[in-house]
DRENKEKE-777654 format. One record per atom (N, C-alpha, C): x, y, z; residue in one letter. Coordinates in steps of 0.05 Angstrom, whole numbers, padded with zeros to 5 digits, always signed. Each point is the difference from the previous one (the first is absolute). Layout:
XYZA
...
# end
This chain:
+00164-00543+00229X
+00005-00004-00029X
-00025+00006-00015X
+00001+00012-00022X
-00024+00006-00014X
-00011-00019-00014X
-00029-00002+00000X
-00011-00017-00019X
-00001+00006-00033X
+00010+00028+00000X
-00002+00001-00033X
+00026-00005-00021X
-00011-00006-00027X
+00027+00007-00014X
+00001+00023-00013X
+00033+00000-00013X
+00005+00030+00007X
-00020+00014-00028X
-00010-00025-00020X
-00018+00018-00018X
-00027+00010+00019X
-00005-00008+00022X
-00029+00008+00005X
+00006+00021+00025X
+00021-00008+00008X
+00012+00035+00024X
-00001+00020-00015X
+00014+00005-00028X
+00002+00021-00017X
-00034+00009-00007X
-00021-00018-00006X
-00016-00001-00006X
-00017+00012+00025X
+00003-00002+00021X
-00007+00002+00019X
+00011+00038+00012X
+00018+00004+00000X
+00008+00021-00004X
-00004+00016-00015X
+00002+00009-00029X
-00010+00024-00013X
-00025-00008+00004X
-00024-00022+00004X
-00018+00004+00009X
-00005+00019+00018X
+00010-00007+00023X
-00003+00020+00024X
+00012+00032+00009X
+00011+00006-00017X
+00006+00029-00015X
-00021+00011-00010X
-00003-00022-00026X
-00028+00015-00017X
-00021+00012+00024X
-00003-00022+00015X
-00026-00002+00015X
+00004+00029+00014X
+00019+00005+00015X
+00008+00021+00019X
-00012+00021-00015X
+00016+00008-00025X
-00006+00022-00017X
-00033+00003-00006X
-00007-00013-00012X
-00033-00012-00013X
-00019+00023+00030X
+00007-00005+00010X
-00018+00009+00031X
+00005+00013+00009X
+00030+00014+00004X
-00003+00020+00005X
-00008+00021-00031X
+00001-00005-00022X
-00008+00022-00026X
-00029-00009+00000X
-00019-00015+00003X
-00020-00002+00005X
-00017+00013+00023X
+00004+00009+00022X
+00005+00012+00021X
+00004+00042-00010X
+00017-00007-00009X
+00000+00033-00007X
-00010+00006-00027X
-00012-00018-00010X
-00024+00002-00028X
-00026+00012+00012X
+00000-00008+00023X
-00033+00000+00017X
+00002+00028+00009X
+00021+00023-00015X
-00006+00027+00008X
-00008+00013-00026X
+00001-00006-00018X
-00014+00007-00034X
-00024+00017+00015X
+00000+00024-00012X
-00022+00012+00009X
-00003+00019+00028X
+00015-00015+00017X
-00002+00002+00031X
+00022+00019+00013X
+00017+00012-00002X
+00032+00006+00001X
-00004+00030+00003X
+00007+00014+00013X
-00002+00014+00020X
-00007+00028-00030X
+00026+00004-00020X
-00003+00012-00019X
+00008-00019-00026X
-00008+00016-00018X
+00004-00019-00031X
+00034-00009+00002X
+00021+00024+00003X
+00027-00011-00005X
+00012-00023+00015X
-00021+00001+00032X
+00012-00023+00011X
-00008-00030-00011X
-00032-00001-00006X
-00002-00015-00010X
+00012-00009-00031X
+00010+00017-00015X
+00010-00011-00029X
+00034-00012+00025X
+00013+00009+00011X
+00020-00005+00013X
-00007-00028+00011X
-00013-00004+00014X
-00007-00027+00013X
+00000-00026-00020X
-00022+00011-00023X
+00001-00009-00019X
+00020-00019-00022X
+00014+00024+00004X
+00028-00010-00015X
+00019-00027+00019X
-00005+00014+00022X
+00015-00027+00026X
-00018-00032+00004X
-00020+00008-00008X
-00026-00025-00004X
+00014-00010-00026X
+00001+00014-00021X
+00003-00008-00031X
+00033-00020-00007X
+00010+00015+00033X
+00042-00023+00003X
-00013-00018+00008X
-00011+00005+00024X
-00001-00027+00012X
-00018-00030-00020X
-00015+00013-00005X
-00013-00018-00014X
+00016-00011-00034X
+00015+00022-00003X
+00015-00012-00022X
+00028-00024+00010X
+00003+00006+00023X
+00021-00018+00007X
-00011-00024+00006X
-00024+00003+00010X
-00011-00027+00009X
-00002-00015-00029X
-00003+00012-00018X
-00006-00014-00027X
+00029-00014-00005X
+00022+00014+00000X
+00023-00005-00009X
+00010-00026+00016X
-00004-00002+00027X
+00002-00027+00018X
-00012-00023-00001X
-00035+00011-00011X
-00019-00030-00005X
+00014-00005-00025X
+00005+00012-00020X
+00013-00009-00024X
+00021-00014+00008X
+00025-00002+00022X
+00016-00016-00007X
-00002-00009+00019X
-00021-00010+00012X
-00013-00011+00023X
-00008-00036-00015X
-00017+00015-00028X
-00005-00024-00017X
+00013-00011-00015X
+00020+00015-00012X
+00032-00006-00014X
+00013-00017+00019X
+00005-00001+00022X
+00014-00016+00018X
-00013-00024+00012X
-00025-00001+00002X
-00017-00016+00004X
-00001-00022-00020X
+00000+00006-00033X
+00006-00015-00018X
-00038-00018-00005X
-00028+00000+00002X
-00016-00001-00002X
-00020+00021-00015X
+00004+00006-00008X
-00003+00020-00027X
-00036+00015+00022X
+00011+00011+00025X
-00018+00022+00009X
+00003+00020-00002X
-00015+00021-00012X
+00004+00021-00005X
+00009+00028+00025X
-00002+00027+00005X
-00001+00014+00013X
-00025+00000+00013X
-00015+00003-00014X
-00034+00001+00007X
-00006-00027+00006X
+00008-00023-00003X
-00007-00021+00013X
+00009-00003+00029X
+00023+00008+00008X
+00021-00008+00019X
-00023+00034+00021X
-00003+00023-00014X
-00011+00013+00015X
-00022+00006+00007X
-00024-00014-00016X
-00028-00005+00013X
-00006-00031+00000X
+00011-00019+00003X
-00011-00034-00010X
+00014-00011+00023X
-00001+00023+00024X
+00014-00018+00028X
-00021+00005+00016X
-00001-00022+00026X
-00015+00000+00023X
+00008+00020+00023X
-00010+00007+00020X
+00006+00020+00015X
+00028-00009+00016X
+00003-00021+00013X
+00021-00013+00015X
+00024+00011-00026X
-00001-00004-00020X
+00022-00010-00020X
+00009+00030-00010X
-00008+00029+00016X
+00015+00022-00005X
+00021+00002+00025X
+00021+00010-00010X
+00017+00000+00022X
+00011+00029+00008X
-00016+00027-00017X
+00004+00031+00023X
+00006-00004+00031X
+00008+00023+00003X
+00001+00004+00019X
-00021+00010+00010X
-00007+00002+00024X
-00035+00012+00018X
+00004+00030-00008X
+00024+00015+00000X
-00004+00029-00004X
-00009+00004-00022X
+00002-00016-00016X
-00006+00018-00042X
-00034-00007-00001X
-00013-00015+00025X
-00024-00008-00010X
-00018+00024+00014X
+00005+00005+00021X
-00004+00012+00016X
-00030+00029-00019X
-00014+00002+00017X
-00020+00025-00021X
+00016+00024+00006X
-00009+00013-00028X
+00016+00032-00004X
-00002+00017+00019X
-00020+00001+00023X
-00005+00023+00021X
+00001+00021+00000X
-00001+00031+00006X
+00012+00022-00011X
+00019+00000-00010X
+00005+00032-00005X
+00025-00001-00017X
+00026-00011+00015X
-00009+00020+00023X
+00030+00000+00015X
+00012-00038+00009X
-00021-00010+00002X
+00002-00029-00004X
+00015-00016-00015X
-00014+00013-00027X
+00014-00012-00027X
+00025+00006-00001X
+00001+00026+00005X
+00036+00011-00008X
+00017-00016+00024X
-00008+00000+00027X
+00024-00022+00016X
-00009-00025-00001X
-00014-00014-00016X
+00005-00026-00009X
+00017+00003-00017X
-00015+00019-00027X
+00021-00011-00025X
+00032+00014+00007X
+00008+00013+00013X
+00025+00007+00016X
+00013-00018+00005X
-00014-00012+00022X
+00012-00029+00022X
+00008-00015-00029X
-00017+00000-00016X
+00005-00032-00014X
+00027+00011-00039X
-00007+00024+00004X
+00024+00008-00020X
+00032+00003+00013X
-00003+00006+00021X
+00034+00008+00014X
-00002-00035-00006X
-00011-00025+00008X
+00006-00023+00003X
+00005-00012-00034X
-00010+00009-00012X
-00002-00004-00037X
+00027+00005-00006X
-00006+00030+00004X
+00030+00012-00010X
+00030-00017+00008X
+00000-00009+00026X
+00015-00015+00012X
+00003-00025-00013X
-00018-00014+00000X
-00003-00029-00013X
+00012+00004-00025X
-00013+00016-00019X
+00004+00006-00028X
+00030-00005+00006X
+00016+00013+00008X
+00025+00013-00005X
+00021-00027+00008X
-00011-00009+00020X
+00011-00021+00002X
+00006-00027-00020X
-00023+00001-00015X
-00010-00020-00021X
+00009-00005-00016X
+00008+00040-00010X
+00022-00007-00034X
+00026-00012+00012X
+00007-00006+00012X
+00018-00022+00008X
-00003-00020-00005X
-00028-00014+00001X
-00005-00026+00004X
+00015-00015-00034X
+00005-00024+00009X
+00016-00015-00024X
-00021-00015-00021X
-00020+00006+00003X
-00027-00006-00027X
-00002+00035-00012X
+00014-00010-00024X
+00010+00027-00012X
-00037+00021-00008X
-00021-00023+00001X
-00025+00007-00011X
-00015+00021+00024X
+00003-00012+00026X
-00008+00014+00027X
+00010+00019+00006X
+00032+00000-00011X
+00019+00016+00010X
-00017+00036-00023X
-00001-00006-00031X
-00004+00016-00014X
-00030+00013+00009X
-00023-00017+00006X
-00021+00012+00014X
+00008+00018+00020X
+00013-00011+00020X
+00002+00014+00025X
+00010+00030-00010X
+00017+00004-00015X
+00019+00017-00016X
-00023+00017+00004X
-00027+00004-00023X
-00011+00018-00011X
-00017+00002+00030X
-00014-00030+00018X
-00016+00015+00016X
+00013+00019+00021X
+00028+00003+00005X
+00005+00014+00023X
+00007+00034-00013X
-00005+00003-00025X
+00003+00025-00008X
-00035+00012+00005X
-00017-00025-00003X
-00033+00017+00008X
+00005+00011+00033X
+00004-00030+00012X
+00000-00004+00031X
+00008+00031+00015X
+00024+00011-00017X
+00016+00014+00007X
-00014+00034-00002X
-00013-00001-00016X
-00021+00023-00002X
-00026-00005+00014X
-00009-00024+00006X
-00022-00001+00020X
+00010+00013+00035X
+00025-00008+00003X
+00014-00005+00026X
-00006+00043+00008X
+00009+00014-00024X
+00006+00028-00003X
-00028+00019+00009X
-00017-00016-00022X
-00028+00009-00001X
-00014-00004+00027X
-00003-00027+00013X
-00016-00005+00022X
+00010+00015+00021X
+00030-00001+00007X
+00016+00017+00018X
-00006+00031-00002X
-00001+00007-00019X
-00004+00029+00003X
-00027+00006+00017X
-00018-00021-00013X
-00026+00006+00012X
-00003-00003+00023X
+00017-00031+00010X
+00007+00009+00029X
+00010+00019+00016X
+00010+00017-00005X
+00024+00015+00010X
-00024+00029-00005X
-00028-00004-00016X
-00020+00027+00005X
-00009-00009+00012X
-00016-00022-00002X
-00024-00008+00021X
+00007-00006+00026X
+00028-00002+00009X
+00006-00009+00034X
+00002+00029+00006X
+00019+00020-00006X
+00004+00031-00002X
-00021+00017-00004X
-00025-00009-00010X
-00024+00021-00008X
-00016-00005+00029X
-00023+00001-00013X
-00017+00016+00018X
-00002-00021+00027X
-00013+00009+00029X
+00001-00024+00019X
-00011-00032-00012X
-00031+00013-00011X
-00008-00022-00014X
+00006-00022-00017X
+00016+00018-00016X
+00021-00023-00021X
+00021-00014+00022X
+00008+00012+00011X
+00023-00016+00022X
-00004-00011+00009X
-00031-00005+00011X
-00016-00020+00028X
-00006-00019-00021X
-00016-00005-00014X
-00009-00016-00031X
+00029-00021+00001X
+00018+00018-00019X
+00024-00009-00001X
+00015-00010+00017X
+00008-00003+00017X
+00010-00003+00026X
-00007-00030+00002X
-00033-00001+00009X
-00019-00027+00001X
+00003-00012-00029X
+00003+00008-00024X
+00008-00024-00020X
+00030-00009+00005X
+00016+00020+00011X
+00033-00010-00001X
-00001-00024+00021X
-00022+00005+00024X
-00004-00014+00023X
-00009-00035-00003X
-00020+00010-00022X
-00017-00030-00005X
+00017-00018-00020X
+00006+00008-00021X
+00012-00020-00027X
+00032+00001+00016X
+00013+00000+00026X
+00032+00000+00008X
-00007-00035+00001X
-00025-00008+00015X
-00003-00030+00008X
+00001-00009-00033X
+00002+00013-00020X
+00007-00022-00021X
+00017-00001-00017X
+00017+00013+00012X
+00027+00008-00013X
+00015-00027-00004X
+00003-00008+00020X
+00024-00017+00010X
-00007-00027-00022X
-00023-00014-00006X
-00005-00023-00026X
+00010+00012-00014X
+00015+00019-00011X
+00000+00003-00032X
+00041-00009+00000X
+00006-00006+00022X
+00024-00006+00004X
+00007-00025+00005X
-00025-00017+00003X
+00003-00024+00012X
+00009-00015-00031X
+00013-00019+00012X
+00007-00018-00032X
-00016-00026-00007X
-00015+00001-00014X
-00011-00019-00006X
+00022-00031-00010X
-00012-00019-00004X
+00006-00032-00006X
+00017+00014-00033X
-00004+00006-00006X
-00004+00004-00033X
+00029+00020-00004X
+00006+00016+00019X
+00016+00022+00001X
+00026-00013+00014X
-00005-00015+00022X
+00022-00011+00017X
+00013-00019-00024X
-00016-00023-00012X
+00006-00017-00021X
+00022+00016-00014X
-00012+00018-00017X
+00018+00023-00017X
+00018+00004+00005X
-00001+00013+00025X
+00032+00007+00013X
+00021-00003-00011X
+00005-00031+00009X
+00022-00015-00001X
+00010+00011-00036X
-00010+00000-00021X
+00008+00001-00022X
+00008+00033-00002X
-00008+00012+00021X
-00007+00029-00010X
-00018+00013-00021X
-00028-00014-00003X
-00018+00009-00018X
-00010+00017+00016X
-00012-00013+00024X
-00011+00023+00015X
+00013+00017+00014X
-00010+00019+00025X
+00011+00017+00015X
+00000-00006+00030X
+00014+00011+00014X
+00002-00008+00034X
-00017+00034+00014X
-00033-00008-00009X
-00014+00027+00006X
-00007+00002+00031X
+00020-00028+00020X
-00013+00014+00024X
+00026+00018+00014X
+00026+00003-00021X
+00021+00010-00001X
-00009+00036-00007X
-00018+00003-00017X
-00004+00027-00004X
-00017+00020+00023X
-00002-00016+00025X
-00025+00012+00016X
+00013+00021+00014X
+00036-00002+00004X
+00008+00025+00017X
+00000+00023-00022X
+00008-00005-00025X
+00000+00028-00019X
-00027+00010+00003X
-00026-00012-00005X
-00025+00002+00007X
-00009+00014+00020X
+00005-00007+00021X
-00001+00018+00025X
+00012+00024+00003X
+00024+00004-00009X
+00021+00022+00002X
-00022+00031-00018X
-00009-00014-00026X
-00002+00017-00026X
-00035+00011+00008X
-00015-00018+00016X
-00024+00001+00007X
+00009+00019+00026X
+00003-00007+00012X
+00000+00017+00027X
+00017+00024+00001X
+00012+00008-00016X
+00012+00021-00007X
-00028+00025-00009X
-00010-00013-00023X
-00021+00012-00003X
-00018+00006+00014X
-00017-00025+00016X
-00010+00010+00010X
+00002+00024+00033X
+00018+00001+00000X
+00021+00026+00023X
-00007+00023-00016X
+00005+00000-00018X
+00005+00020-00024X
-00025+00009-00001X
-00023-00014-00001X
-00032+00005+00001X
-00011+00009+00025X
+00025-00011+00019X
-00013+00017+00020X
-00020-00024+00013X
+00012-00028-00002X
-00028-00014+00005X
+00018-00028+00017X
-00017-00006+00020X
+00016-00017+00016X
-00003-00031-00017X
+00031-00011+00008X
+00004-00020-00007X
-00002-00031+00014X
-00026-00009-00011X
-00005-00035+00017X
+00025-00005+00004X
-00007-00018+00029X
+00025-00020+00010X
-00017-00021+00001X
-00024-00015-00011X
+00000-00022+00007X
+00021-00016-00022X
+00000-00033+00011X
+00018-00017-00024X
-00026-00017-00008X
-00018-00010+00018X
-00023-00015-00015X
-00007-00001-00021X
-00016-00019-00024X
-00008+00007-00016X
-00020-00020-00013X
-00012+00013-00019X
-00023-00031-00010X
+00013-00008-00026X
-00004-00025-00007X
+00017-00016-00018X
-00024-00019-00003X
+00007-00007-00027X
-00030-00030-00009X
+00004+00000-00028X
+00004+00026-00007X
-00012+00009-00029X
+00024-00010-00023X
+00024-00006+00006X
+00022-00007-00014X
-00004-00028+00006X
-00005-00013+00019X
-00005-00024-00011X
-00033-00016-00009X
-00016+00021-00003X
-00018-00005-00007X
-00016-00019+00019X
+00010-00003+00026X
-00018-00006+00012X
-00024+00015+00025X
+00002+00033-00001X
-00018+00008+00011X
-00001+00030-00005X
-00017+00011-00025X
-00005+00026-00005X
-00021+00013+00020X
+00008+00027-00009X
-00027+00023+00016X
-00032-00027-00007X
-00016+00035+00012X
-00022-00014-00001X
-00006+00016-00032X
+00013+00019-00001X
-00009+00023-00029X
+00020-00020-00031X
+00004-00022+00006X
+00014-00010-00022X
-00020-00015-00023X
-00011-00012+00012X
-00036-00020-00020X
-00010+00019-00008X
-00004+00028+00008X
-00019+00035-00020X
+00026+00002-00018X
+00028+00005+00014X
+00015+00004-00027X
+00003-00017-00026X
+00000-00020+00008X
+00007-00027-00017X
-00031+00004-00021X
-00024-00004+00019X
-00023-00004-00020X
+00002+00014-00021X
+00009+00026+00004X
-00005+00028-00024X
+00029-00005-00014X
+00013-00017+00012X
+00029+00002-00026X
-00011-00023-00013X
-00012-00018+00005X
-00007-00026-00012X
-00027+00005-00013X
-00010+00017-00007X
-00033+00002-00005X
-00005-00001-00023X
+00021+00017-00026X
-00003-00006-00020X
+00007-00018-00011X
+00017-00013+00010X
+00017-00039-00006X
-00023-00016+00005X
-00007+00009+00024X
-00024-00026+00001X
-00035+00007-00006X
+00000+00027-00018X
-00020+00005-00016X
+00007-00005-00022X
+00013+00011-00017X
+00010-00015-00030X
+00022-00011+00004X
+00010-00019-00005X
+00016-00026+00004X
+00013+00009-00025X
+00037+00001+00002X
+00024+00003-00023X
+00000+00035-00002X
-00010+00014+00018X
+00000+00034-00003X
+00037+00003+00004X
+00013+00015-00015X
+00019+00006+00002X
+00000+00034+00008X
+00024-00008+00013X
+00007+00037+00006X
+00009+00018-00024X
# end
């Protein structure tokens, strides 16, 4: 039985959305400059510029539902490290490219999915977010895929690269399915979604592709988990956190 009520599960939940989003668009911010050519980077850009707008749209009714008059920017820099609840893949550092594109892959086929599921959900407010984020999700899913589908198919080098990122981030697939306290709660009303229900479409739509790339597909099922319940991030999460928190806790009330 859960310890929360159902105002602080809700509360608890588009929290942990936001958070998802927040880190992984923070994560593909850290290519400004860096990005193989200008178009990819204005492209990346724009997929940094959803995610991070959705995360806004969730801390907002993160604090609406909460009923404590915290803002977006409070709820998203005025927490302790334990008290984010991402998942380990969105924190994870950008690595090469080919890195970036099958993370942010892995974690959009799972968006897009979630999303879609959501405008269902019977909180007409979550339901209408979800609406707009799975029309971004849905162009990230297109974009990163394609790039998969050159870089497994191009040169040996891109395929060996690639291959070893499809290899390393498979062990963190599997948390982003797990259901948190906050999500199970939900359930029952149908606010939330049953996301460890989306893992066979997941598998089917991922591994299709990656065939398609020409790139072998993990069989492990293992995986690392901590990060959704906030009790055990990377070691690269206290460098992320410091630099999202730096201007909050250099000028105190900085708004986005």
């Amino acid at each position: 039985m859960s310890s929360m009520t159902q105002k602080e599960a809700l509360t608890a939940y588009a929290t942990q959305i936001a958070d998802s989003s927040l880190f992984m668009g923070h994560r593909m911010s850290e290519w400004v400059f860096k990005a193989p050519t200008l178009e990819t980077e204005i492209a990346l850009m724009n997929c940094a510029l959803d995610l991070i707008g959705q995360s806004r749209s969730f801390y907002t009714y993160a604090g609406e539902a909460e009923g404590k008059g915290r803002s977006e920017d409070d709820i998203a820099y005025l927490r302790g490290q334990t008290e984010y609840r991402n998942p380990l893949i969105s924190e994870l550092p950008r690595g090469d490219w080919g890195y970036t594109i099958v993370k942010s892959y892995y974690y959009s086929v799972f968006a897009k999915l979630f999303f879609k599921a959501l405008t269902l959900s019977s909180d007409k407010q979550l339901a209408a977010i979800a609406e707009r984020s799975l029309k971004e999700v849905t162009y990230h899913v297109r974009y990163t895929g394609e790039w998969l589908l050159r870089l497994g198919d191009g040169t040996q080098e891109s395929k060996k690269r690639t291959q070893k990122s499809v290899d390393e981030l498979w062990d963190y697939v599997g948390e982003m399915f797990i259901m948190s306290e906050a999500e199970t709660q939900l359930l029952q009303d149908n606010i939330s979604t049953d996301i460890a229900a989306l893992r066979g479409a997941w598998d089917q739509e991922v591994e299709a592709l990656l065939q398609q790339a020409t790139l072998d597909v993990p069989t492990g099922t293992w995986t690392h988990e901590g990060g959704k319940t906030g009790k055990m991030h990377t070691e690269h999460f206290e460098y992320i956190l410091a630099e999202h928190q730096y201007l909050q806790n250099r000028y105190s009330g900085c708004e986005w």
